[in-house]
C-alpha positions in Angstrom: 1.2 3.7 26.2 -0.6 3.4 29.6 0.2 0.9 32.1 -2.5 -1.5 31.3 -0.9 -1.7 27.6 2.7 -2.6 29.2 1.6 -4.9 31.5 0.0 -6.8 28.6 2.9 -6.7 25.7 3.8 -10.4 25.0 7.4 -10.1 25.3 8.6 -12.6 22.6 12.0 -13.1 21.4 13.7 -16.2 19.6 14.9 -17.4 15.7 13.9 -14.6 13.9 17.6 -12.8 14.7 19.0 -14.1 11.7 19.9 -11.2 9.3 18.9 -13.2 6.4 16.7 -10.2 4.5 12.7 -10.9 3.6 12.9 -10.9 -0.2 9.8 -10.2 -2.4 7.8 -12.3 -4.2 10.1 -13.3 -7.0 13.3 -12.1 -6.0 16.2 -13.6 -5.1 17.0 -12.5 -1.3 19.6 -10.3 -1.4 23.2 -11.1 0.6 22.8 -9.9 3.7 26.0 -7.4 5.5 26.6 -7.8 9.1 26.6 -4.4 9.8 24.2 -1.7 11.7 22.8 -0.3 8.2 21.7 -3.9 7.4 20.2 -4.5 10.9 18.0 -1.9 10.6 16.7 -2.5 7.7 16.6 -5.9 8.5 14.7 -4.9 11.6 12.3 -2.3 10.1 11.1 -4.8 7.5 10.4 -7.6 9.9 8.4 -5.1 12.0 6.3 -3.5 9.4 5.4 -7.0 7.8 4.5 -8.1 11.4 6.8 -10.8 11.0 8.4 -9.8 14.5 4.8 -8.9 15.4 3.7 -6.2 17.9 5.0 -6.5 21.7 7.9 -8.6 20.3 11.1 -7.9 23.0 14.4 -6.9 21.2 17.2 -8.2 22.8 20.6 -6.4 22.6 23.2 -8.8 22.9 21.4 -11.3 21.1 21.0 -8.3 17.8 24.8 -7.9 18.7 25.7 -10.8 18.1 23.8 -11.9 15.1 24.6 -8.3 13.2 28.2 -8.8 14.1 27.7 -5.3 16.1 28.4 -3.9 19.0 25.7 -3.0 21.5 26.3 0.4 21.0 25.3 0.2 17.6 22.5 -1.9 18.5 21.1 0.9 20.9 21.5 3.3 17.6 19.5 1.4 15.8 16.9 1.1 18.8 17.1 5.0 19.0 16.4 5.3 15.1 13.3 2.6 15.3 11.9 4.3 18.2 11.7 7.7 16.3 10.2 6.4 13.6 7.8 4.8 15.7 8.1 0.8 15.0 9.6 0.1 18.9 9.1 1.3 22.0 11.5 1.0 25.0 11.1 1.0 28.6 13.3 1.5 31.9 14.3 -1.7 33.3 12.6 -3.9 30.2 14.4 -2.8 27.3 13.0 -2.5 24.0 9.6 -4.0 22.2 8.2 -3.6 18.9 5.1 -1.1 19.1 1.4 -2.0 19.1 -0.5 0.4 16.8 -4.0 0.9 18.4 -7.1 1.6 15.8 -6.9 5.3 17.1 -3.3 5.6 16.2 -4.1 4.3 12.5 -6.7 6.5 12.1 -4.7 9.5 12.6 -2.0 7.7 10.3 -4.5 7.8 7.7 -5.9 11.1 8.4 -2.3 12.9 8.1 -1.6 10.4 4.9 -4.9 12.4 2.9 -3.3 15.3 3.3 0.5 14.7 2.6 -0.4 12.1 -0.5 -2.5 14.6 -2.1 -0.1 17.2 -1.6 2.6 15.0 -3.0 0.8 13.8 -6.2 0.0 16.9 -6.8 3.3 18.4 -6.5 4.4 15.2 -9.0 2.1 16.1 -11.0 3.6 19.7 -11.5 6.8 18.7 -11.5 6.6 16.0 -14.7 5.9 15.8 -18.0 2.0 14.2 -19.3 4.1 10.7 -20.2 6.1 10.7 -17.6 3.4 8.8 -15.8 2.9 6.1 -19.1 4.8 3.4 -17.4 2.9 3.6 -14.2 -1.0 4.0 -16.2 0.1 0.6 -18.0 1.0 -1.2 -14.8 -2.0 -0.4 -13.3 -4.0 -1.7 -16.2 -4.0 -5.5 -17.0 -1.0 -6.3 -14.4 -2.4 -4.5 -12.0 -6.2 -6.0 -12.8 -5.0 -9.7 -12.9 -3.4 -9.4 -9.8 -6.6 -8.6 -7.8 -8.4 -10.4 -9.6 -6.4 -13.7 -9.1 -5.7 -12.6 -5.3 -2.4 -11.8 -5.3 -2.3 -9.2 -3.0 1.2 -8.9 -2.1 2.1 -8.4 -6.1 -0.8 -5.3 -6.2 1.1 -3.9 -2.8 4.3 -4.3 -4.6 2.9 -1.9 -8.0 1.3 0.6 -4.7 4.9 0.9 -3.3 5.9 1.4 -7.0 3.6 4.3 -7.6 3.7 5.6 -4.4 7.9 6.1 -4.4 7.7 7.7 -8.0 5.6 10.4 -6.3 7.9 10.8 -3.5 10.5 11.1 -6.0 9.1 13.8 -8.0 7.4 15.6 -6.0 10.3 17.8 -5.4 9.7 18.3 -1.9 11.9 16.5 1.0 9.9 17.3 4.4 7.2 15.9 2.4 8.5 12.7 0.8 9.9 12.2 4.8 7.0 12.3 6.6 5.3 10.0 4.3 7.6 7.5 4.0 7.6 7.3 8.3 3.6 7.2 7.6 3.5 4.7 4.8 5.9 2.6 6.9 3.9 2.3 10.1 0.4 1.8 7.8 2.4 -1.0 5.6 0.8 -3.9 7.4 -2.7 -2.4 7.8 -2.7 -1.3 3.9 -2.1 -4.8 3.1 -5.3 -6.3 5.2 -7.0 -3.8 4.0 -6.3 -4.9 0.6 -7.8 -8.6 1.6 -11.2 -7.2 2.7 -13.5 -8.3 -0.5 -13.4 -5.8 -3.1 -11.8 -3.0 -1.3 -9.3 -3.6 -3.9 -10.7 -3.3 -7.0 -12.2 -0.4 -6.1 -8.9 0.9 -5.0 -7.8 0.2 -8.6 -10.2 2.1 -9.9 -9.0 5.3 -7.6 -5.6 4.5 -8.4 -6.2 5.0 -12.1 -8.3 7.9 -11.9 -5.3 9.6 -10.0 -2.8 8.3 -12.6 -5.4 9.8 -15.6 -5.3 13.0 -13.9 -1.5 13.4 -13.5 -1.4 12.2 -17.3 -4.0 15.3 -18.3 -1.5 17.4 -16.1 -4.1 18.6 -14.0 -2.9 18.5 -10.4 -5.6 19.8 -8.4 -8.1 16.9 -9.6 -5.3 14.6 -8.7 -5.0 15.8 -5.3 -8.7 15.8 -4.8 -9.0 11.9 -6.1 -5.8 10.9 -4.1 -7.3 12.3 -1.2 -10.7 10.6 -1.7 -8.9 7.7 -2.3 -7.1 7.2 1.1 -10.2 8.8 2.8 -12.0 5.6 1.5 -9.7 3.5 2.8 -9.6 4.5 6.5 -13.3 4.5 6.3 -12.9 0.5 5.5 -10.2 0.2 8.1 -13.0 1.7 10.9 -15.5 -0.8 9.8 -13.3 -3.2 9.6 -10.4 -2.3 12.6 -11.1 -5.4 14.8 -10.2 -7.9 11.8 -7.6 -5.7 10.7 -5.7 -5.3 13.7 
């Protein structure tokens, strides 16, 4: 970040330290632990849903305190967000949650075509044809009314669904890492994108083309439409990066 972008982080703070976890839509929120485990993923969930929005300051003793931690921990957990991109943290000013610039999510996306393609169509090797069944009948009335009716947050919720089966199957650890750091920094972004009318129902329709690939068994078509698929989406995020972000 260059000194122009420092000088201009907001540098908020305030009520959002309580450790009381962001539940989905319909679930209960779960009990939340005072420990460094649950801080973090406290933390990472308030950052990638922009709930503690970009240029946010983290303070230490105040995370101490509400975590039940010590500071120590605290400055663990700062280390672990900072690696995976979600804070930054300066001499003298401590720690802010990081501003993802349009060129930043566009190399996101570019490094995401290649490593969910790769993934779905390592999945796609490693499965059986109906091991996908459950998946190709979310994604076909649920998944329809849900756009439809505009309940974007539910059609994000069957993505995450898909998109963790892959990761899961794929068979391929270096892999399933770096794009669950990639997915996590573009959570917010895939979500707008998601609102800009009828980027997704078109999406759907990639989404079950991939799925009707994996079910045939035939990898390589399902690495091409995966790959077409998020190589459509950062083409809508450049037209439409100023709303977005």
């Amino acid at each position: 970040m260059d000194d122009v972008q420092k000088r201009d982080l907001p540098e908020r703070a305030g009520p959002w330290l309580s450790p009381a976890p962001i539940a989905a839509p319909g679930k209960r929120p779960r009990t939340p632990r005072s420990d460094s485990s649950e801080m973090l993923r406290v933390l990472r969930e308030r950052i990638t849903s922009q709930e503690l929005p970009p240029g946010t300051k983290l303070i230490e003793q105040e995370l101490a305190a509400a975590f039940k931690v010590s500071r120590a921990r605290v400055r663990d957990t700062f280390g672990v967000l900072e690696q995976r991109g979600l804070i930054e943290r300066f001499p003298n000013r401590g720690a802010v949650v990081a501003r993802l610039t349009a060129k930043h999510v566009i190399e996101l996306y570019q490094t995401r075509e290649v490593l969910e393609g790769l993934a779905v169509r390592l999945a796609t090797e490693n499965t059986a044809r109906d091991h996908w069944d459950s998946l190709i009948a979310l994604f076909g009335p649920p998944a329809e009314l849900a756009v439809r009716n505009g309940e974007f947050e539910e059609y994000a919720i069957m993505l995450n669904r898909f998109r963790r089966e892959v990761t899961a199957t794929c068979n391929n650890a270096l892999v399933a890492s770096l794009l669950d750091l990639m997915l996590e920094r573009t959570a917010y972004v895939v979500r707008r994108l998601l609102m800009v009318p009828g980027r997704a129902l078109v999406g759907l329709q990639d989404q079950r083309a991939v799925l009707a690939a994996m079910k045939a068994g035939n990898g390589e078509e399902a690495e091409r439409l995966k790959r077409a698929n998020v190589h459509a989406a950062r083409l809508v995020f450049e037209r439409y990066q100023q709303i977005v972000l």
